[in-house]
C-alpha positions as CSV (number, residue, x, y, z in Angstrom):
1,X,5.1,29.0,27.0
2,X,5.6,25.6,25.0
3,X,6.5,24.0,28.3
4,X,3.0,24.8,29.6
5,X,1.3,24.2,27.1
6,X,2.3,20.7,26.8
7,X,4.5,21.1,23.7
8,X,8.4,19.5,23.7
9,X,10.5,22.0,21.6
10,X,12.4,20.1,19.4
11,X,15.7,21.9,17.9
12,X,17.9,19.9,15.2
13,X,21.7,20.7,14.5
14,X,22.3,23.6,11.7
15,X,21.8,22.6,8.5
16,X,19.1,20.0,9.1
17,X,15.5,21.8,8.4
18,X,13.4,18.9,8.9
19,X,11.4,20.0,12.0
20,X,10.7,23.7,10.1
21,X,10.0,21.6,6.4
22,X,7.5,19.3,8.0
23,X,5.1,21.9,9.8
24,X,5.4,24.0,6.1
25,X,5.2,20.8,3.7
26,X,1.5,20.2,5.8
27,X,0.0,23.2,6.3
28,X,0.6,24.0,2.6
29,X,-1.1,20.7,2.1
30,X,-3.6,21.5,4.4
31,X,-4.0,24.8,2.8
32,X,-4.1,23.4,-0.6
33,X,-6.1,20.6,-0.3
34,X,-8.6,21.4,2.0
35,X,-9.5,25.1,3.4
36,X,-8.5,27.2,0.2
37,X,-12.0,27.6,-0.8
38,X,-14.1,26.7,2.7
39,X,-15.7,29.5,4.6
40,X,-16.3,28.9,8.2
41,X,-18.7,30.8,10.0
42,X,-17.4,29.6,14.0
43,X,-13.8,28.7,14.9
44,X,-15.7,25.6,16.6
45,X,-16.8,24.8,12.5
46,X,-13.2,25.1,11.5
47,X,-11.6,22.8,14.6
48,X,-14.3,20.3,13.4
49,X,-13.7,20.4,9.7
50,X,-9.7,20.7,10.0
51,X,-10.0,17.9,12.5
52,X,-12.4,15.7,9.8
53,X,-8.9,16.0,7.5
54,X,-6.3,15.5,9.7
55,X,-7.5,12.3,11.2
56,X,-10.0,10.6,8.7
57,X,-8.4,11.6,5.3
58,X,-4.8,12.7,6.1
59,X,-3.5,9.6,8.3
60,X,-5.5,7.5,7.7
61,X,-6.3,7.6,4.1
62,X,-4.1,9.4,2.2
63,X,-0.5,8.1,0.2
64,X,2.4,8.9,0.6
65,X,4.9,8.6,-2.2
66,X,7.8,8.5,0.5
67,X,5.7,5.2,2.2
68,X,5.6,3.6,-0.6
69,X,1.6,4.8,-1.5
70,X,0.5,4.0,2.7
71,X,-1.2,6.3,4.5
72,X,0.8,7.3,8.1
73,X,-1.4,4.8,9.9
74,X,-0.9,2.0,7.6
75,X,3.0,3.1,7.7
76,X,3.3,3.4,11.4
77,X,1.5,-0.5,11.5
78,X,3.7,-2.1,9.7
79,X,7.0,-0.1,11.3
80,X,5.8,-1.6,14.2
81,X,5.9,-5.3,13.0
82,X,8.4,-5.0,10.6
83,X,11.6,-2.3,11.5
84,X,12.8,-0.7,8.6
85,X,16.4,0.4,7.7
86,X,15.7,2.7,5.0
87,X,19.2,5.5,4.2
88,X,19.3,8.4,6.1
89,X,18.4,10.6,2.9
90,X,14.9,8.8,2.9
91,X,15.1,8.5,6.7
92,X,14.9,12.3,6.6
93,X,11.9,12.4,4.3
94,X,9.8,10.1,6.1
95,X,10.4,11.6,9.2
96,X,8.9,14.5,7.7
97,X,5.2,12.9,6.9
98,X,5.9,10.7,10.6
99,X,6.3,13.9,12.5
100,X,2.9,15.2,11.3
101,X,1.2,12.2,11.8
102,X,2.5,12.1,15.7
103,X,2.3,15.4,16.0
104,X,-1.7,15.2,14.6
105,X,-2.1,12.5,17.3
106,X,-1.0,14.3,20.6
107,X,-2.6,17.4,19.6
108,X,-5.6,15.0,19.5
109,X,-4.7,14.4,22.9
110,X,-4.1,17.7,23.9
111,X,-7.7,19.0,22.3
112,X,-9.6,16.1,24.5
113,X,-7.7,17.6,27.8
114,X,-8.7,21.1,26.8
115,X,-11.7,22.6,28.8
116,X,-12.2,25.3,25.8
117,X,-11.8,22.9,22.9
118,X,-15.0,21.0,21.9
119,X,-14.3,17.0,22.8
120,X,-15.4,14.3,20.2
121,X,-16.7,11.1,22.6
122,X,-17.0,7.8,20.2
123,X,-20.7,7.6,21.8
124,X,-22.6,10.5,19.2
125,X,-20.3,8.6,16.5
126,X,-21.6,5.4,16.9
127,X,-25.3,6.4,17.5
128,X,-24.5,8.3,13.8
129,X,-22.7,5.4,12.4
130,X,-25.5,2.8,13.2
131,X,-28.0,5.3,12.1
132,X,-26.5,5.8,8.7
133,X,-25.8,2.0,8.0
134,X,-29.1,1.0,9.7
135,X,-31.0,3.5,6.4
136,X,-28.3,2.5,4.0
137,X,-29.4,-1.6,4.6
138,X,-33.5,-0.4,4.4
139,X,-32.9,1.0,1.3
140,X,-32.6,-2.4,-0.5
141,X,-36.0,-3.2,1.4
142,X,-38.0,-0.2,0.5
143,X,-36.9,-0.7,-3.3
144,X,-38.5,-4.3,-3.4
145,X,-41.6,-2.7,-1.9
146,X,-41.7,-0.4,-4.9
147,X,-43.6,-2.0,-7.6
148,X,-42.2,0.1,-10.1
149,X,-38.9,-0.5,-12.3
150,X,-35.3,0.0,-11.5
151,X,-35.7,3.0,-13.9
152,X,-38.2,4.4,-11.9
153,X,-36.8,3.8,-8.5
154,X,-33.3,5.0,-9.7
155,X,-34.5,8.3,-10.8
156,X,-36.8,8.9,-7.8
157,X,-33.9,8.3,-5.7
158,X,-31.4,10.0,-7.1
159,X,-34.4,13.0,-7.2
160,X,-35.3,13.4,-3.9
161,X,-31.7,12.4,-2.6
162,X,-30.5,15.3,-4.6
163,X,-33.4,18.0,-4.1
164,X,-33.0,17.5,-0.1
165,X,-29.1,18.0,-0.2
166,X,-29.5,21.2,-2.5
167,X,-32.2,22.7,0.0
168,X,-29.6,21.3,3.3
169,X,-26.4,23.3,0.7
170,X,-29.0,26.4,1.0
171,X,-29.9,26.6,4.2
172,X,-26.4,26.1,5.7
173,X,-25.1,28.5,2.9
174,X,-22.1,26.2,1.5
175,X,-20.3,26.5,-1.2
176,X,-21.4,24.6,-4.7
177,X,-18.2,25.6,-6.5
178,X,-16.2,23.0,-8.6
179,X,-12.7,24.5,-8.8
180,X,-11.9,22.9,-12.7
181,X,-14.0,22.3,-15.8
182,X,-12.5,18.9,-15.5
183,X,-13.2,18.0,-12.1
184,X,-17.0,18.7,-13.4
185,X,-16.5,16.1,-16.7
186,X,-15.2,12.8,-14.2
187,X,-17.6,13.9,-11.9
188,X,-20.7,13.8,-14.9
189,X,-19.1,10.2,-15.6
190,X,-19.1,9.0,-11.7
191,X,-23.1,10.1,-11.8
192,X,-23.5,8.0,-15.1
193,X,-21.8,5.2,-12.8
194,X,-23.8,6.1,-10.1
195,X,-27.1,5.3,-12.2
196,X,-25.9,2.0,-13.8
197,X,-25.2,1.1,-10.3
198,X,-28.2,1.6,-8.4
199,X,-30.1,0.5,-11.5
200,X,-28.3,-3.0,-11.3
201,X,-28.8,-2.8,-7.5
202,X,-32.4,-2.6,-7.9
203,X,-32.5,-4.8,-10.4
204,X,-31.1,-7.3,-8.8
205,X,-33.2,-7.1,-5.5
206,X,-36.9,-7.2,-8.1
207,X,-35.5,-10.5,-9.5
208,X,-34.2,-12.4,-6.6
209,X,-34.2,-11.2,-3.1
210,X,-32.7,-8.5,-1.0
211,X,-30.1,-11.0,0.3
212,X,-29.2,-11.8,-2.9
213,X,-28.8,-8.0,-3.9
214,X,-26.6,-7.2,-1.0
215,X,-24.3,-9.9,-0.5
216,X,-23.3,-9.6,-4.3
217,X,-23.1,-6.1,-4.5
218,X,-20.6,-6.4,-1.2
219,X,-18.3,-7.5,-3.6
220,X,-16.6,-4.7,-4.3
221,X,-13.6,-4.1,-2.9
222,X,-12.7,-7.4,-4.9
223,X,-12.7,-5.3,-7.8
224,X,-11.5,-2.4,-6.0
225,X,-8.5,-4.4,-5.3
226,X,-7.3,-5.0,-8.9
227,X,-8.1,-1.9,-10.3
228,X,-5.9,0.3,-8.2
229,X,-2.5,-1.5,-8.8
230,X,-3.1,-0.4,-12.3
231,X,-4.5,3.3,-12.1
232,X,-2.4,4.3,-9.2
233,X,1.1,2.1,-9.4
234,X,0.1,0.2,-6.0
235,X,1.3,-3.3,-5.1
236,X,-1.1,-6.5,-5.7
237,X,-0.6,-8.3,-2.8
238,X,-0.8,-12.3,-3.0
239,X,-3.0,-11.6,-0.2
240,X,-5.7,-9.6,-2.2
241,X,-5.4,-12.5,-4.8
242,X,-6.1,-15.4,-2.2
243,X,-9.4,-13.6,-0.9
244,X,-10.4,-12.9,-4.3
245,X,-10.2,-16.6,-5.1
246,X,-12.7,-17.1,-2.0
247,X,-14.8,-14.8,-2.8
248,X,-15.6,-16.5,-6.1
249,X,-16.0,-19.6,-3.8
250,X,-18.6,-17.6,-1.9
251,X,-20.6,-16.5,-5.1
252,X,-20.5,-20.0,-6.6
253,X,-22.3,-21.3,-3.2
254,X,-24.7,-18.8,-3.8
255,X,-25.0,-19.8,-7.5
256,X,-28.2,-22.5,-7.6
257,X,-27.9,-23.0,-11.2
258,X,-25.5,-21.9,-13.4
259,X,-29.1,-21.6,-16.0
260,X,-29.7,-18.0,-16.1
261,X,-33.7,-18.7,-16.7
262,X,-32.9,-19.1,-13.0
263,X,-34.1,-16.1,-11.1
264,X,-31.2,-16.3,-8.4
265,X,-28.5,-16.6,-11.2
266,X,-29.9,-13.6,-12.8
267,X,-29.9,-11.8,-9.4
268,X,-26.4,-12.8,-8.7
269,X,-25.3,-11.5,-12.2
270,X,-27.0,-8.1,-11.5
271,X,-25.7,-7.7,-8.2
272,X,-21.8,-8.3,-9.0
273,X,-22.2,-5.9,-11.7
274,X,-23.5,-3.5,-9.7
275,X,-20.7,-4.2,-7.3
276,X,-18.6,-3.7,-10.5
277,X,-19.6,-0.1,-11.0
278,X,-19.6,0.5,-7.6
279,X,-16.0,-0.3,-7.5
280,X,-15.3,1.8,-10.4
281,X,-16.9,4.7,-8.8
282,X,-15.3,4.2,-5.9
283,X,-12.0,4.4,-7.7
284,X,-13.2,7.8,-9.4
285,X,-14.1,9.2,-6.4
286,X,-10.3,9.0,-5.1
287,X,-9.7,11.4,-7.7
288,X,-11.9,14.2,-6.2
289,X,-11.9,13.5,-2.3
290,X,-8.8,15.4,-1.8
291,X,-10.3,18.9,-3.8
292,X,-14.3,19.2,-2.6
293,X,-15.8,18.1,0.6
294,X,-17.9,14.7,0.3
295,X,-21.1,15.6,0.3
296,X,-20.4,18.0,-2.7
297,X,-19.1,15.6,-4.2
298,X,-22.4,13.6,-4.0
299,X,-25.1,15.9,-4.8
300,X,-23.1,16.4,-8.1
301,X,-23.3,12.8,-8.6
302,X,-27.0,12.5,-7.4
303,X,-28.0,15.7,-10.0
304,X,-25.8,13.5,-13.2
305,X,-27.3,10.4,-12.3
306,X,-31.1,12.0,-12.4
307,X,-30.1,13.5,-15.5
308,X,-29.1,10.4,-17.4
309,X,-32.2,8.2,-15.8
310,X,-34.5,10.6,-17.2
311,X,-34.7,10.1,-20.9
312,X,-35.4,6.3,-19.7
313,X,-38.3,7.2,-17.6
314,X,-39.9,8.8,-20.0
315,X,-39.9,6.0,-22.2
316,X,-40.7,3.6,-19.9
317,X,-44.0,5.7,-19.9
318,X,-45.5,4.4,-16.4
319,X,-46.3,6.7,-14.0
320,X,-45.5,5.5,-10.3
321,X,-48.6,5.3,-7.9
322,X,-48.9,7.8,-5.0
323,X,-47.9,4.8,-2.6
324,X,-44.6,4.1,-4.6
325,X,-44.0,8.1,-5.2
326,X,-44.4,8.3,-0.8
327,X,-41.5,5.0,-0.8
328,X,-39.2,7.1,-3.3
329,X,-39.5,10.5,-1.4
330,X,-38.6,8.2,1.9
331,X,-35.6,6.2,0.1
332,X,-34.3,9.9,-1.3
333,X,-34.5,11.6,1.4
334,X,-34.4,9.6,4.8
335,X,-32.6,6.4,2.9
336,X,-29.8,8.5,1.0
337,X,-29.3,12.0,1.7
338,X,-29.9,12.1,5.6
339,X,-27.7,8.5,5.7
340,X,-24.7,10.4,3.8
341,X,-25.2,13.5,6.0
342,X,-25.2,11.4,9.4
343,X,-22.3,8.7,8.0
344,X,-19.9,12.0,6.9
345,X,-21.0,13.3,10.7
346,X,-19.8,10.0,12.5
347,X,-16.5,10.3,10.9
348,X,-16.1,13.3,13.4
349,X,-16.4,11.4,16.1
350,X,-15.1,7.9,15.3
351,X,-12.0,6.2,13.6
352,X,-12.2,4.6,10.2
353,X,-11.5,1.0,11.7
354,X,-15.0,1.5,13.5
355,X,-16.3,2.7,10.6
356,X,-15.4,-0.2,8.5
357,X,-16.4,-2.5,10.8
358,X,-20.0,-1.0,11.3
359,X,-20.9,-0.5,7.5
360,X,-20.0,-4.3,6.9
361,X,-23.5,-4.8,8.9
362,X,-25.6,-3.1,5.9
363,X,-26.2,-6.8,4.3
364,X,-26.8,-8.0,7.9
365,X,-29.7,-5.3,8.4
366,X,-30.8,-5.5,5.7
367,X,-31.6,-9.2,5.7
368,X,-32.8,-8.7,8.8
369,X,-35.5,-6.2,7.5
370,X,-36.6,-8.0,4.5
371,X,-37.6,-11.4,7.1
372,X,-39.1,-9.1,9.6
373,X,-41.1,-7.1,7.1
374,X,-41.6,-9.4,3.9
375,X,-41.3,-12.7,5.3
376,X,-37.9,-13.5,3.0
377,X,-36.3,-16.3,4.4
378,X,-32.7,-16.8,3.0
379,X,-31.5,-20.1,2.1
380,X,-28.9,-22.1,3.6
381,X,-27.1,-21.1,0.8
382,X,-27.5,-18.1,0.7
383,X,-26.0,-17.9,4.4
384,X,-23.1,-19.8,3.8
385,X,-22.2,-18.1,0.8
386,X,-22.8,-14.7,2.2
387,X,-20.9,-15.3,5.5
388,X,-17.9,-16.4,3.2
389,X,-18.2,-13.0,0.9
390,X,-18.4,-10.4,3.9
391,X,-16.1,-12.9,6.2
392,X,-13.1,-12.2,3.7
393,X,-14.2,-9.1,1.9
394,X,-14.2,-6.8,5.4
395,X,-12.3,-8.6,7.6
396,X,-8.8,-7.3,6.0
397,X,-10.5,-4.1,6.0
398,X,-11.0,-3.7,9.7
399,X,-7.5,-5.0,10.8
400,X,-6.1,-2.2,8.2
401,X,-8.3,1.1,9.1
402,X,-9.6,1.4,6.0
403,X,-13.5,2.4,5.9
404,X,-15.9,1.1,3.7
405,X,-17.6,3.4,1.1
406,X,-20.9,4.3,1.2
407,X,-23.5,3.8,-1.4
């Protein structure tokens, strides 16, 4: 039966469990992490979602204590280019996360050859991919349209974006439930991060440019990179430390005068910090990824963040015309929730390494956008300085797998 099915039996000597302790260390992960609470309505919905773990969270993106804190991927790279010679005790115990992480990939293999399983072409990925970063870079245009505050545009956002994801939770009849009290506190403090970020976002764009707003907030992983050797005991490469020195090469081309009467300088100082934030969320989010699907994750967020931009709307006391309350409904709904829904859809389809390389073009679009619709001509500056920032900021990210979050 194994043979034809495709499947090798692998037997070790007595005494050695490691090809029984694998296949029970993962599905009790699996189990634990993942499908304990889900409720699938097709087997098709359950090959999809299993498959969403195994190959965008669980080797690509999740640590390993036994690697070191890399994901299989990342492990399985640098094997390659450097051998190890680790003792057989710990030999034993990476096979055990290796085995999974080969086995995951020629079951992959198997489940394209199959006429009865559902195959996932890279074409619908990239149409959703494109799609999703395409909204995500017109978001920055639609809220320099808006003549209304960062307040205001915040809020509307975060409205709509979570009132269309509620009715999408409703209609498809998925679960809202956040398994602990405390999951529900970090996640009230990642949609008061949330705000501050998309209010420096905005803020940034009304005072400067969308350029300017979108090259600084791309930032991020800079910070991203020194926050989790602390939080989560990984290693600061010297690596991380020369591209960060770059990138502050990058912002200081962009930088016309270090007077912050200057409009630019005051658009560059909003847009690192809301790259800041952004990178603290991000961090956050790490926290919860592994216990509630994504998208839950983010209308919890979306809800928090309305909650706290509210009491400032209501001071600010200026009611948004019906043309800027049209623009909000279309960067909540269109701009946010539908880019979420069709960037979590692509990761079906596609690997993280295309991911990460496609959602590095939201600055590019979204330059693109604000010259073919406002006229906005970026500087030479501005160019050089940006093409320094997303050169070094996303190019380590594609060769390593890793995708890019999403605002």
């Amino acid at each position: 039966m194994l043979k034809k099915a495709g499947i090798t039996c692998s037997m070790s000597r007595k005494g050695n469990c490691w090809d029984s302790a694998v296949v029970e260390g993962f599905f009790s992960t699996l189990k634990r992490e993942w499908v304990q609470d889900r409720r699938y309505r097709t087997g098709a919905e359950a090959r999809a979602d299993i498959f969403h773990y195994i190959e965008v969270w669980y080797n690509r993106k999740r640590r390993h204590s036994t690697f070191g804190y890399l994901s299989p991927a990342e492990f399985e790279s640098k094997a390659v280019n450097r051998p190890l010679d680790p003792s057989p005790e710990k030999w034993g115990k990476i096979m055990n996360v290796v085995k999974v992480h080969v086995f995951n990939r020629n079951s992959k293999k198997m489940h394209a050859n199959s006429t009865t399983e559902p195959t996932f072409g890279q074409r619908p990925g990239l149409i959703l991919i494109h799609s999703a970063v395409f909204l995500f870079g017109f978001a920055g245009l639609i809220g320099k349209l808006i003549n209304a505050g960062p307040a205001v545009i915040t809020f509307g956002r975060t409205f709509f974006a979570a009132l269309a994801l509620l009715f999408g939770f409703i209609a498809t009849g998925r679960s809202l439930a956040i398994r602990k009290r405390s999951d529900l506190i970090t996640l009230c403090l990642s949609g008061l991060l949330l705000a501050i970020h998309w209010f420096t976002f905005f803020q940034s764009i009304k005072v400067s440019s969308v350029a300017i707003g979108l090259l600084t907030f791309s930032t991020f992983p800079i910070f991203v990179t020194f926050m989790e050797p602390f939080l989560f005991g990984e290693k600061l490469e010297k690596s991380d430390v020369a591209v960060s020195i770059i990138v502050a090469a990058g912002l200081a081309m962009l930088v016309p005068s270090f007077d912050f009467s200057n409009n630019v300088t005051q658009g560059i100082f909003w847009g690192v910090l809301s790259g800041f934030t952004f990178a603290v969320l991000s961090v956050l989010n790490r926290m919860h990824v592994n216990k509630h699907p994504f998208l839950t994750i983010t209308l919890y967020q979306l809800g928090f963040a309305t909650l706290f931009n509210l009491p400032f709307v209501i001071l600010d006391g200026v009611l948004p015309s019906a043309r800027d309350i049209l623009l909000l409904l279309v960067l909540g709904t269109i701009c946010t929730a539908l880019a979420h829904a069709l960037f979590i859809g692509s990761l079906k389809h596609i690997k993280a390494r295309s991911a990460s390389i496609t959602t590095g073009l939201e600055p590019v679009y979204g330059i693109i956008f604000s010259f073919l619709l406002m006229g906005e001509v970026p500087s030479l500056r501005t160019l050089l300085g940006g093409l320094v920032i997303l050169g070094v900021v996303f190019l380590p990210m594609i060769r390593s797998g890793q995708s890019r979050p999403v605002q």
